[in-house]
C-alpha positions as CSV (number, residue, x, y, z in Angstrom):
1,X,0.0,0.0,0.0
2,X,0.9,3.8,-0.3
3,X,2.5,5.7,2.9
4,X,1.9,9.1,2.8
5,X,4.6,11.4,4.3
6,X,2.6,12.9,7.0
7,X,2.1,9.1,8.1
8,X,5.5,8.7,8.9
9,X,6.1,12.0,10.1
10,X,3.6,10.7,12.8
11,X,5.2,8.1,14.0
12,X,8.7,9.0,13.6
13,X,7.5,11.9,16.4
14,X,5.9,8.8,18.6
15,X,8.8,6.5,18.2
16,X,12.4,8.3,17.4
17,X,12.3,6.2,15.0
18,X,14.7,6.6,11.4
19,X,12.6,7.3,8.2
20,X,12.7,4.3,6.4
21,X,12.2,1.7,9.6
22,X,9.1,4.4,10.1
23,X,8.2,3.5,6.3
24,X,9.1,0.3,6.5
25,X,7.1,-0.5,9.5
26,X,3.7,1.6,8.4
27,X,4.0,-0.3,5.1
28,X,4.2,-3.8,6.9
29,X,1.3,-2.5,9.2
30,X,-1.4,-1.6,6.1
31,X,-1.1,1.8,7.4
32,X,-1.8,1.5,11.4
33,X,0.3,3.6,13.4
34,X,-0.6,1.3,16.1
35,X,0.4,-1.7,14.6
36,X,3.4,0.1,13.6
37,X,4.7,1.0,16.9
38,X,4.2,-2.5,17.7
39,X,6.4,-3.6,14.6
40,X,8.9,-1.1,15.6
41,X,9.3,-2.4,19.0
42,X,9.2,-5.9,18.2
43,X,12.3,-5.2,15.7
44,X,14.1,-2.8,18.5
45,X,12.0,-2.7,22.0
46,X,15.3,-2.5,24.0
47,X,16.9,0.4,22.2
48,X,13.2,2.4,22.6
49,X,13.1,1.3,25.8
50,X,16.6,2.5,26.7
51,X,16.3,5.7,25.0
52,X,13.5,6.6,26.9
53,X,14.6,6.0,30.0
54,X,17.7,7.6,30.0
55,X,18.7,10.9,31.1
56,X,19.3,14.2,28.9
57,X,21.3,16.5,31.2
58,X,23.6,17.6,28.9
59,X,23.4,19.6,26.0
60,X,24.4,23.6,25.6
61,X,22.6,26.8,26.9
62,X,22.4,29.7,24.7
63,X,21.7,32.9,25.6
64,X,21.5,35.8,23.3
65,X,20.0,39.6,22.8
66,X,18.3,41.4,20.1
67,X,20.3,44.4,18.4
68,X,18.9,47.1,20.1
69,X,19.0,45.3,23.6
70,X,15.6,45.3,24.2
71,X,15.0,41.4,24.1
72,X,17.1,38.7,25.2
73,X,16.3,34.7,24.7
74,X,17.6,31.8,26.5
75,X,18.1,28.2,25.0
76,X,18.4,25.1,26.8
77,X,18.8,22.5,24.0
78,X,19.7,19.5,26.0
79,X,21.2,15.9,25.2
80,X,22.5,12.5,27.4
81,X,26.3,13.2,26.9
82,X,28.8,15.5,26.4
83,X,30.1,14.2,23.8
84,X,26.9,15.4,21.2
85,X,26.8,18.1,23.0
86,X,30.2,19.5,21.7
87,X,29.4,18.4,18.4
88,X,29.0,21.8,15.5
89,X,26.1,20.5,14.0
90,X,24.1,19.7,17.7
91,X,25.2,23.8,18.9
92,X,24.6,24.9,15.4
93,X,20.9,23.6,16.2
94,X,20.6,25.3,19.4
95,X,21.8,28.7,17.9
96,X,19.6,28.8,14.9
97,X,16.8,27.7,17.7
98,X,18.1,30.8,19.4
99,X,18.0,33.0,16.3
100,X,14.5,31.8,15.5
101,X,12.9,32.2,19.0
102,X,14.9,35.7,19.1
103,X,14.1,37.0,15.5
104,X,10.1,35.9,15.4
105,X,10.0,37.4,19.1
106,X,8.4,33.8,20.4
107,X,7.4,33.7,23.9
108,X,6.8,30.4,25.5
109,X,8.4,27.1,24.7
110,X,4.8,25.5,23.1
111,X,5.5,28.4,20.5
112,X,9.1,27.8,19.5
113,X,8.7,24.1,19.5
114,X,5.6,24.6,17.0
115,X,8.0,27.6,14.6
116,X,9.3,26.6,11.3
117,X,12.7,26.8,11.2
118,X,14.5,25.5,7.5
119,X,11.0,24.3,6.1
120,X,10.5,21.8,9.4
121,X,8.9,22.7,12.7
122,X,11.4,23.1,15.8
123,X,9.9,19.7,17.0
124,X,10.6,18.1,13.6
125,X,14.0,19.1,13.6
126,X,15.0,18.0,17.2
127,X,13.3,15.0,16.4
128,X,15.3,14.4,12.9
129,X,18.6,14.7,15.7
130,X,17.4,12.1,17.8
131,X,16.8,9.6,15.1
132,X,20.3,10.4,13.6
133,X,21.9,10.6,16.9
134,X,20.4,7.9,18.7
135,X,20.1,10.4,21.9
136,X,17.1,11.5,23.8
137,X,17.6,15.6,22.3
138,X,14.9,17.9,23.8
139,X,14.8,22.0,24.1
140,X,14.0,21.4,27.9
141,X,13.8,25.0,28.7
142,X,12.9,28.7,27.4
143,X,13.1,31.7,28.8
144,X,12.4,35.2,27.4
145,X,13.3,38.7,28.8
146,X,12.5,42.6,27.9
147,X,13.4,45.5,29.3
148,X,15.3,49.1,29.1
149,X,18.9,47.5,28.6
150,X,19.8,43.6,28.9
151,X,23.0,42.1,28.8
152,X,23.4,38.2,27.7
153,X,26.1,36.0,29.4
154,X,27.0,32.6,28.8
155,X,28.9,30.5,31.3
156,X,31.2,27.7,31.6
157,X,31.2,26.1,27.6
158,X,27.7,27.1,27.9
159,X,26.5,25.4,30.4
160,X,24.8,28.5,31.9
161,X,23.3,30.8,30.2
162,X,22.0,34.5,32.0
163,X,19.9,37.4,30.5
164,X,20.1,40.8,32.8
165,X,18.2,43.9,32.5
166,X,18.8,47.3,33.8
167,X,16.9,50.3,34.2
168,X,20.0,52.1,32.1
169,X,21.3,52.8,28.7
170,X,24.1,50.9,27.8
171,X,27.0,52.5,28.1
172,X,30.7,50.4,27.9
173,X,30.7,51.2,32.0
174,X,27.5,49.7,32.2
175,X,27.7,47.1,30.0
176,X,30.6,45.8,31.8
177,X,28.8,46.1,34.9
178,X,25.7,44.4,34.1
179,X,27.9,41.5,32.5
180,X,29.2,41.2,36.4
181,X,25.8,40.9,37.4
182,X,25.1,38.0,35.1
183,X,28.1,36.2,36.2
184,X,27.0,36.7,39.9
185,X,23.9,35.2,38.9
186,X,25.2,32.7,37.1
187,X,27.1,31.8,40.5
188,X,25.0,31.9,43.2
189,X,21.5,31.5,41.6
190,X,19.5,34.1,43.6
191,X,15.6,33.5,43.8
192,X,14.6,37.1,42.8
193,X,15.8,40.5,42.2
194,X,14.8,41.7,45.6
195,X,12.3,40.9,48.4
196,X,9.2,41.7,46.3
197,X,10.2,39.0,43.9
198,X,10.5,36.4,46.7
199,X,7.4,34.1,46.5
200,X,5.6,34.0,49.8
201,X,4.9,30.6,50.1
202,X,9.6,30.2,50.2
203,X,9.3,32.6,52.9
204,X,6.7,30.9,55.0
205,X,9.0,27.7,54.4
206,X,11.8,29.1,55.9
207,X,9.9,30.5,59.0
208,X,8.6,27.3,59.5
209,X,12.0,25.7,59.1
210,X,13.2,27.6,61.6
211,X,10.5,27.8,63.6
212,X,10.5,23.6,64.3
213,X,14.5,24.4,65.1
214,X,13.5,26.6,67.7
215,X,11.6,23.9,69.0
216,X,13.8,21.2,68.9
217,X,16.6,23.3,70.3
218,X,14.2,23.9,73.4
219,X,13.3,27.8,72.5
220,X,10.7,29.6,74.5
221,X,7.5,30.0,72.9
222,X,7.6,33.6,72.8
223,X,10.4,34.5,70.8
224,X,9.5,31.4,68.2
225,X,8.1,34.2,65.7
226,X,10.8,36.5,66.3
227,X,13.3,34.0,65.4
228,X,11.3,32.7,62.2
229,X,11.1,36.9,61.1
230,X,14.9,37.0,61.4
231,X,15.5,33.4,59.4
232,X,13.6,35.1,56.9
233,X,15.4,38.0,56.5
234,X,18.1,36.1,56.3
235,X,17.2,34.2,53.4
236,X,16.3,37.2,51.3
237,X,19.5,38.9,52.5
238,X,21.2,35.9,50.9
239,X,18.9,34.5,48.2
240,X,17.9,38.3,46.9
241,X,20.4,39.9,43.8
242,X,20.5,43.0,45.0
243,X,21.2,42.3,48.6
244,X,24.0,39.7,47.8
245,X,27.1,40.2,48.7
246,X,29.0,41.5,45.6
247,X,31.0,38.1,44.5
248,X,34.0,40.6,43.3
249,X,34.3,42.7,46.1
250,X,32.6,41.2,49.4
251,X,32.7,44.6,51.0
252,X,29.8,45.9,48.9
253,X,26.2,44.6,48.1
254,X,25.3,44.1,44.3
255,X,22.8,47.4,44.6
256,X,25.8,49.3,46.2
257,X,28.3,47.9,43.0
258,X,25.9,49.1,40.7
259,X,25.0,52.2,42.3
260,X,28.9,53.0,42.5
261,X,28.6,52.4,38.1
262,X,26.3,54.8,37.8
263,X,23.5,57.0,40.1
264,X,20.1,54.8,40.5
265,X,21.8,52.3,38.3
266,X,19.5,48.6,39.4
267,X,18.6,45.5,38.0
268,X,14.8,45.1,36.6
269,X,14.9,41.4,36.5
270,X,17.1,39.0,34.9
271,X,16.6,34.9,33.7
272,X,19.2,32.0,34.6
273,X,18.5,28.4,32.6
274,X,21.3,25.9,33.5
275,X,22.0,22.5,32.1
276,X,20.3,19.8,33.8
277,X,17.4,22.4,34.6
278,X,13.8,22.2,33.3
């Protein structure tokens, strides 16, 4: 019988399967995707099996801003080793991902996956990889930034990637400084910018955290919620960007680094996607 393309399109996205086993296996079927999964896993169960199962917590992060600085996109197109993921044609993926998502101004991960990119959907494309590869290839995350100024940073052979914005134009100064900032956040992976960015439910975590240590240690009951107030001040001291310690120069806070850059100089929010991160 005749297979029609879309057919084994289809089941090349439910299995990983190669094109012509996918052809193959819908023309041995009649034509039943179901009966052509099961044909498929009769003639190679244990490599499906195995490819599913495994882990893809490598693969490369790129991070990247539109011309003007306005925009800023960051990539996680992830694999099982390192090997693929230092391979041009797998980061050549992940850039022109980048490019597309960045260019077409795409703003969740459904979109981009959905995108044509060289005549193929995103989806397709990653899928064509695993087939060739024999790899479980996903883009596992997608994040998306805007504001007055941002800065793009990648870390560590791009195994980090971090998107900054400040409330500034970019001048070299500034540029400089806000590219410190994205290391910082790179290294210590603060929760928010500041307090107001702290979700309330982490807060009430750590008060209760500290609140059954009290207890255990034997506190008195009436300063339990004065202790819980300063554990979580304490954690937004320390889990805040602005209030961090300045990882160049421990003397200052980040505010006070950038505020020494240039007058009312802040951060408006920033993005960190690291490999192994969904």
């Amino acid at each position: 019988m005749s297979v029609t393309a879309s057919q084994v399109n289809e089941l090349r996205n439910l299995t990983g399967a190669g094109l012509m086993d996918c052809k193959k296996a819908l023309t041995e079927s009649g034509g039943d995707v179901q009966k052509a999964i099961d044909y498929l896993r009769k003639k190679g169960a244990k490599v499906a099996e195995l490819r599913a199962g495994r882990a893809a917590s490598e693969g490369v992060v790129i991070a990247k801003t539109t011309a003007d600085n306005k925009k800023g996109v960051a990539v996680y197109l992830s694999c099982e080793t390192d090997f693929v993921a230092k391979n041009e044609d797998f980061r050549s993926l992940a850039e022109s991902i980048a490019d597309l998502a960045l260019n077409n101004n795409i703003a969740d991960l459904d979109s981009l996956l959905e995108a044509n990119l060289n005549g193929s959907t995103v989806k397709a494309l990653v899928q064509e990889k695993v087939s060739a590869i024999g790899e479980l290839i996903n883009v596992s995350s997608f994040e998306t930034l805007e504001g007055e100024s941002l800065v793009a940073y990648n870390h560590m052979g791009n195994k980090i990637g971090v998107l900054v914005a400040v409330n500034q134009p970019l001048t070299d100064a500034i540029t400089a400084a806000a590219k410190d900032v994205a290391m910082q956040v790179a290294a210590m992976n603060p929760a928010a910018v500041d307090a107001s960015g702290v979700p309330a439910e982490l807060i009430e975590r750590e008060k209760s955290i500290a609140r059954e240590k009290a207890v255990a240690q034997g506190k008195p009951e009436n300063i339990l919620d004065r202790i819980a107030e300063g554990a979580a001040t304490s954690f937004i001291k320390e889990n805040t960007l602005l209030t961090q310690p300045y990882v160049k120069d421990g003397s200052k806070t980040v505010a006070q680094f950038l505020g020494s850059t240039s007058t009312g100089l802040t951060v408006t929010g920033f993005k960190r996607v690291a490999l192994g991160v969904k």
